[in-house]
C-alpha positions in Angstrom: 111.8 118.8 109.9 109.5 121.7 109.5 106.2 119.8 110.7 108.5 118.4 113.8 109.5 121.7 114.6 105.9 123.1 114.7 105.1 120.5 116.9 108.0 121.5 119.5 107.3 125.2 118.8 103.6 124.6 120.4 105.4 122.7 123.5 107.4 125.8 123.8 105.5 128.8 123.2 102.7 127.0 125.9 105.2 126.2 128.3 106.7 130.0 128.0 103.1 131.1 128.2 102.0 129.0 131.1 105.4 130.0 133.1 107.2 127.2 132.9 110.7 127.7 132.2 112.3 126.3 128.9 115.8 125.4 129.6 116.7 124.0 126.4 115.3 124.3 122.7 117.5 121.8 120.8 118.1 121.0 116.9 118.7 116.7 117.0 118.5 114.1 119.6 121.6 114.9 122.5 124.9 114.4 123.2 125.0 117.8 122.4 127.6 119.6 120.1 127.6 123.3 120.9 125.3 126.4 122.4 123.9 128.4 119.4 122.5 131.1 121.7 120.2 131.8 125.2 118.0 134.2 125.3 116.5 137.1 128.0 114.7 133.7 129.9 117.4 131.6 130.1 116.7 128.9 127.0 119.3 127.6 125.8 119.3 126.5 122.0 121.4 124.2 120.6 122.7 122.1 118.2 122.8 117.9 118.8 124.6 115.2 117.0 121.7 113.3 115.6 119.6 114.9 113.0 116.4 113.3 114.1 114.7 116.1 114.3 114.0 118.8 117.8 113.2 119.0 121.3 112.2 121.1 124.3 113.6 120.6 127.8 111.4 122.3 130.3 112.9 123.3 134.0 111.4 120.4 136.5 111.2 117.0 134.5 114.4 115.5 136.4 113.5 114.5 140.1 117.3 113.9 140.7 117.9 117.8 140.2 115.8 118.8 143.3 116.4 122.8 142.8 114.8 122.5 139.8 112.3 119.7 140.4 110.6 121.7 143.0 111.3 125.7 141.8 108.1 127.5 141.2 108.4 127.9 137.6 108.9 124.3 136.4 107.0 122.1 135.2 105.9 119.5 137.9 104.8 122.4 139.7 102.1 123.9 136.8 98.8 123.4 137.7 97.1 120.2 136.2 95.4 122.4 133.5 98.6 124.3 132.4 100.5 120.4 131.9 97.5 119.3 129.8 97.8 122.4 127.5 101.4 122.5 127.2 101.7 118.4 126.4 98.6 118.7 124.0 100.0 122.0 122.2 101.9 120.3 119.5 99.6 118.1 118.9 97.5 121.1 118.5 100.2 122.7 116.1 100.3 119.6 114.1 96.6 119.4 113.6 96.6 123.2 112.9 98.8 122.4 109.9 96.8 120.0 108.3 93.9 122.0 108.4 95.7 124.8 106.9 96.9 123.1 104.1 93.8 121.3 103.0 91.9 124.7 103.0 94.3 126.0 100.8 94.1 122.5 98.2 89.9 123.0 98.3 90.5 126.7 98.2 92.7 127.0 94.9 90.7 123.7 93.7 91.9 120.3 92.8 90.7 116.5 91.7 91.0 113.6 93.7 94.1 112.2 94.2 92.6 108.6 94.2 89.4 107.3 94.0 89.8 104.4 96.4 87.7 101.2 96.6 84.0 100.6 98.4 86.1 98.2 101.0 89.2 100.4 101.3 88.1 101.4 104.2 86.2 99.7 107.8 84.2 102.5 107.4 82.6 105.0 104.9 85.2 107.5 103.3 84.1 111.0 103.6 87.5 112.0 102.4 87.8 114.7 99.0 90.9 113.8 98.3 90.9 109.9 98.5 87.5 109.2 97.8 84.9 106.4 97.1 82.7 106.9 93.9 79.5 106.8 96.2 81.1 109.4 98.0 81.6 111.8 95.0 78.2 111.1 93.9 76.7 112.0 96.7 78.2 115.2 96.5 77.4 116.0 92.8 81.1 116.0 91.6 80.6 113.6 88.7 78.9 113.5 85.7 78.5 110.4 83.3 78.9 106.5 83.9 81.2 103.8 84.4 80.0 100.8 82.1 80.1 97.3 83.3 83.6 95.9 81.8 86.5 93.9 82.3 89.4 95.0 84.4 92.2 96.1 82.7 95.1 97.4 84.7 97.0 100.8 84.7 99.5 100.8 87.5 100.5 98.0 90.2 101.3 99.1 93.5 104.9 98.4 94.5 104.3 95.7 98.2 101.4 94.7 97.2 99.3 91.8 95.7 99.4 91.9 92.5 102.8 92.8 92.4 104.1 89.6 94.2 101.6 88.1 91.1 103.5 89.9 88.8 100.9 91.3 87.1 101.5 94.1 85.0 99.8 97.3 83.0 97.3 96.4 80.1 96.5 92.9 82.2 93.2 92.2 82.2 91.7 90.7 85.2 88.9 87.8 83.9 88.0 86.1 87.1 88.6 85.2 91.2 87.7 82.4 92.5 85.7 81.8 89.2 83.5 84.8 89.8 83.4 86.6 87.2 85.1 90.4 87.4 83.7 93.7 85.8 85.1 97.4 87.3 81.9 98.0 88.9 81.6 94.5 90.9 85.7 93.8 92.0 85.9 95.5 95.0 82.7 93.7 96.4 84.2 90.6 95.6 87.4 90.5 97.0 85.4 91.7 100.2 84.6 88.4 100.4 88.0 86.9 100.0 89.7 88.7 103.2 92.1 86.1 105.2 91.3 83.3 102.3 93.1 82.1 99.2 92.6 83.8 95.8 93.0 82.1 92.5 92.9 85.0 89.7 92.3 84.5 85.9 93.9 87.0 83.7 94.7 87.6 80.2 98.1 89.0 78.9 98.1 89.6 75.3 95.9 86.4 73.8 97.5 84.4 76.7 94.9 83.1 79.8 96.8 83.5 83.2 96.2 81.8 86.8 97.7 82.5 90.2 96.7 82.0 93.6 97.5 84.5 96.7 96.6 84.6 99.8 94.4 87.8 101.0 95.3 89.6 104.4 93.1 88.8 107.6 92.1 93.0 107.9 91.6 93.8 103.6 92.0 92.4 100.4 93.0 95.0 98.2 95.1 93.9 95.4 96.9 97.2 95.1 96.3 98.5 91.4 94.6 101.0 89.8 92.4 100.3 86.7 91.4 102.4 83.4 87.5 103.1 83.6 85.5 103.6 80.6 82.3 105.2 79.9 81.7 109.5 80.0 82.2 109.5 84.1 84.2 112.9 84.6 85.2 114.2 87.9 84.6 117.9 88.6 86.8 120.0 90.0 86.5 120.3 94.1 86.8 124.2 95.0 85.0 126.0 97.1 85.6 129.6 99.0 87.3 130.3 102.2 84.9 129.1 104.5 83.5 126.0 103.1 86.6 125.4 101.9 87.5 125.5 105.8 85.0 123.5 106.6 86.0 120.8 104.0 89.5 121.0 105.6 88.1 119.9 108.8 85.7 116.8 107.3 89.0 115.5 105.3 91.1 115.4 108.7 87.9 113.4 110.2 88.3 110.9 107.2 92.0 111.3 106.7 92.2 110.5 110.9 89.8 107.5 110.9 92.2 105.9 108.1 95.5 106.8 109.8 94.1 105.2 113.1 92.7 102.0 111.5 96.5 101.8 109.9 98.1 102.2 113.1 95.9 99.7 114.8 96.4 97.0 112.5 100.1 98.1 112.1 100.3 98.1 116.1 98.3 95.1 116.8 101.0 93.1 114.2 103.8 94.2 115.7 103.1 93.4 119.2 101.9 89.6 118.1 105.0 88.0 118.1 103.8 86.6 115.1 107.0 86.9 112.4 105.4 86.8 109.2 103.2 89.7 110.6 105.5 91.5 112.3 107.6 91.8 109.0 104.3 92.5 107.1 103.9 95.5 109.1 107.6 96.7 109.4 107.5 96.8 105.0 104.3 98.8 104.8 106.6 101.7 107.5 108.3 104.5 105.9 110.5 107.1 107.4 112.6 110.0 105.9 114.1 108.5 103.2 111.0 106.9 101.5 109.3 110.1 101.9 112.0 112.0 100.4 111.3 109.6 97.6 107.9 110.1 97.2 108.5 114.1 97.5 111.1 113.7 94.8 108.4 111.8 92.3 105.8 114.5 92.6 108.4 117.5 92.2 109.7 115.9 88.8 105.6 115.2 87.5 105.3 118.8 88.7 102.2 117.9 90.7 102.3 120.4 93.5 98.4 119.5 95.2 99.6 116.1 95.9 102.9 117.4 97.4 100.6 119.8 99.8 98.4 116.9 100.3 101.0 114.9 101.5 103.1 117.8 103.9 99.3 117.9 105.5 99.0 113.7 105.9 102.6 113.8 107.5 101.6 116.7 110.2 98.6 114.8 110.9 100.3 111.2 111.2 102.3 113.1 113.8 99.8 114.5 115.5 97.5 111.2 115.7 101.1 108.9 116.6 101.6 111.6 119.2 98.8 111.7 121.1 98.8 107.7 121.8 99.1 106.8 125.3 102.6 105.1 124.8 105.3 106.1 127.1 108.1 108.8 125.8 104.9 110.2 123.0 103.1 112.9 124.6 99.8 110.7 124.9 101.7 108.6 127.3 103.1 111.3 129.0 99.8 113.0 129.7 98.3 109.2 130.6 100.9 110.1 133.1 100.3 113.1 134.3 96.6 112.8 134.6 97.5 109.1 136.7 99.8 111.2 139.5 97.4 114.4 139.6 94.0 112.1 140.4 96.1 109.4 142.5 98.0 112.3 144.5 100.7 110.1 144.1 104.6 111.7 144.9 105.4 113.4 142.0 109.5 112.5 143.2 109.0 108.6 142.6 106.0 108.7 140.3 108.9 110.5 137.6 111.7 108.3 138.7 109.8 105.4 137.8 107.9 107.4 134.8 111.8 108.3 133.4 112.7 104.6 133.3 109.8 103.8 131.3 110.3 106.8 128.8 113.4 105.6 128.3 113.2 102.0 127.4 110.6 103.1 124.9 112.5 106.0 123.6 115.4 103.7 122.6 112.7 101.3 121.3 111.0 103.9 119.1 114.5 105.2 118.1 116.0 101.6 117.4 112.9 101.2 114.7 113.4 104.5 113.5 117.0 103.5 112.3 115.7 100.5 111.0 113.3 101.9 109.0 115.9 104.2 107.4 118.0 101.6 106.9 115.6 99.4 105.3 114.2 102.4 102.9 118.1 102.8 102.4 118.0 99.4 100.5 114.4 99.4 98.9 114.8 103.0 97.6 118.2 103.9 97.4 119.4 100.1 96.4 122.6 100.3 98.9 124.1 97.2 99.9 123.7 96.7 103.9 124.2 93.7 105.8 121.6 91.3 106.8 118.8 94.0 104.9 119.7 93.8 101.6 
């Protein structure tokens, strides 16, 4: 709720700035329940039924309302500049989060929070927080080796491969494909796997294990983490304010590049009409309640940098999801906007026909939104509801 309303504060202080009138500052998604208060300008704020979250209402978006479509101070009536700025500002605000709170996680100091795989990502992590080996040994943050042994298993991710093999901690991965598996070699090899069968040898206790899976057509990642051994340490990653600034900048490079390759693949499943991915994607989603989940695991292991870390990854989700060129997000809305000011179209029709798109994609958005929550509902909560679960 706070990163949303930083995001709607930037839409409003611009718009109040630029002089275009706010007429309503709302807390939840309309019908409305009462007026909380208006202030010297004229803004209304007030309180909505559904807690989804808050919005601005500036003076000119309704081409039905022709007083107010075409008064001075509203918004169709801001030069081209001013509607850029004010439908980029909270993107802006959520971008200026993020950085703020990974300066302060590389300013007080912390350890990675995962060192991912080679092939976690399409492209080279440069990320502190979730970073490749390579990457922190480039940097001079380790010290010691990994030796060249088997695989044995720590944790299994929850949705992911080797959970639906029902592999489990203190496993220890022999083989795929017959290929032979040490810690240093199994990301490269399940590289090679992506969009193919698997058939993976493990050993539980004295016991010698097979099961086949299929890998997915973007990654193969079987989802676990493993226990390294040799003397490798990670040092602690600290630096002052203004490398530690500077950091905060390169991790919302790396942490964006990730977010957008999720939201492409994520995207790109979704409209396939292709069921079996279209349901893949809609499990890897998470809304409020999931997170609330994950915030409620960190507070009870009393990890508070991974709880920052997170707050930042959410304010930057928004921001990236945001700035999309998808009608009702504000990337579609300045796709818009820059579409009538170039074509000199009418602004009275171009919004008439640009409010009947927003909407069918508002209640689009909104209808997965409440499926999402309904589905974390069941998978974290464990409540009964019909046809989920």
């Amino acid at each position: 709720m706070f990163l949303v309303l930083a995001h709607e504060f930037g839409h409003f202080m611009t718009a109040k700035k630029r002089g275009v009138k706010v007429l309503e500052f709302g807390i939840g998604i309309p019908p409305k329940v009462c007026k909380i208060w208006t202030d010297k300008s004229g803004t209304e704020y007030t309180l909505n039924l559904l807690p989804l979250g808050w919005f601005v209402r500036l003076k000119g978006e309704d081409p039905k309302d022709e007083a107010d479509f075409n008064a001075k101070d509203s918004f169709i009536k801001a030069s081209l500049g001013s509607k850029i700025m004010i439908l980029l500002a909270g993107v802006a605000m959520n971008f200026l989060v993020a950085w703020l709170l990974f300066t302060g996680i590389f300013y007080v100091g912390t350890k990675p929070f995962q060192i991912v795989p080679e092939n976690a990502f399409k492209s080279n992590s440069q990320s502190y927080l979730m970073p490749t080996l390579s990457f922190l040994q480039s940097q001079g943050l380790t010290s010691g080796n990994i030796l060249e042994i088997p695989v044995k298993i720590d944790e299994v991710e929850s949705w992911s491969i080797a959970s639906n093999m029902h592999l489990q901690s203190w496993d220890i991965i022999l083989s795929i494909n017959q290929e032979k598996v040490s810690i240093l070699n199994v990301s490269i090899l399940l590289k090679k796997f992506i969009g193919q069968k698997i058939t993976l040898s493990y050993q539980r206790d004295k016991n010698i294990l097979n099961w086949i899976a299929t890998c997915g057509n973007d990654d193969c990642i079987l989802g676990i983490t493993f226990l390294n051994a040799g003397d490798l340490q990670v040092k602690l990653i600290k630096f002052p304010l203004g490398k530690a600034m500077l950091a905060g900048l390169q991790e919302i490079g790396a942490e964006s590049k990730l977010t957008l390759s999720t939201l492409g693949t994520l995207g790109s499943n979704l409209f396939s009409f292709n069921k079996t991915k279209i349901s893949w994607s809609v499990n890897k989603l998470t809304g409020p309640v999931g997170i609330v989940k994950v915030v409620q695991t960190l507070r009870e292991e009393k990890k508070r940098s991974p709880l920052i870390w997170l707050f930042g990854i959410i304010s930057l989700a928004l921001a990236l999801f945001n700035v999309l060129p998808i009608p009702a997000l504000d990337g579609g809305r300045l796709l818009g906007v820059l579409i009538q000011g170039i074509g000199k179209l009418k602004p009275e029709k171009y919004f008439t026909i640009e409010s009947y798109i927003n909407l069918i994609f508002f209640i689009a958005l909104m209808t997965l939104w409440v499926y999402i929550i309904l589905k974390d509902l069941v998978h974290f909560r464990g409540i009964k509801i019909p046809f989920l679960g």
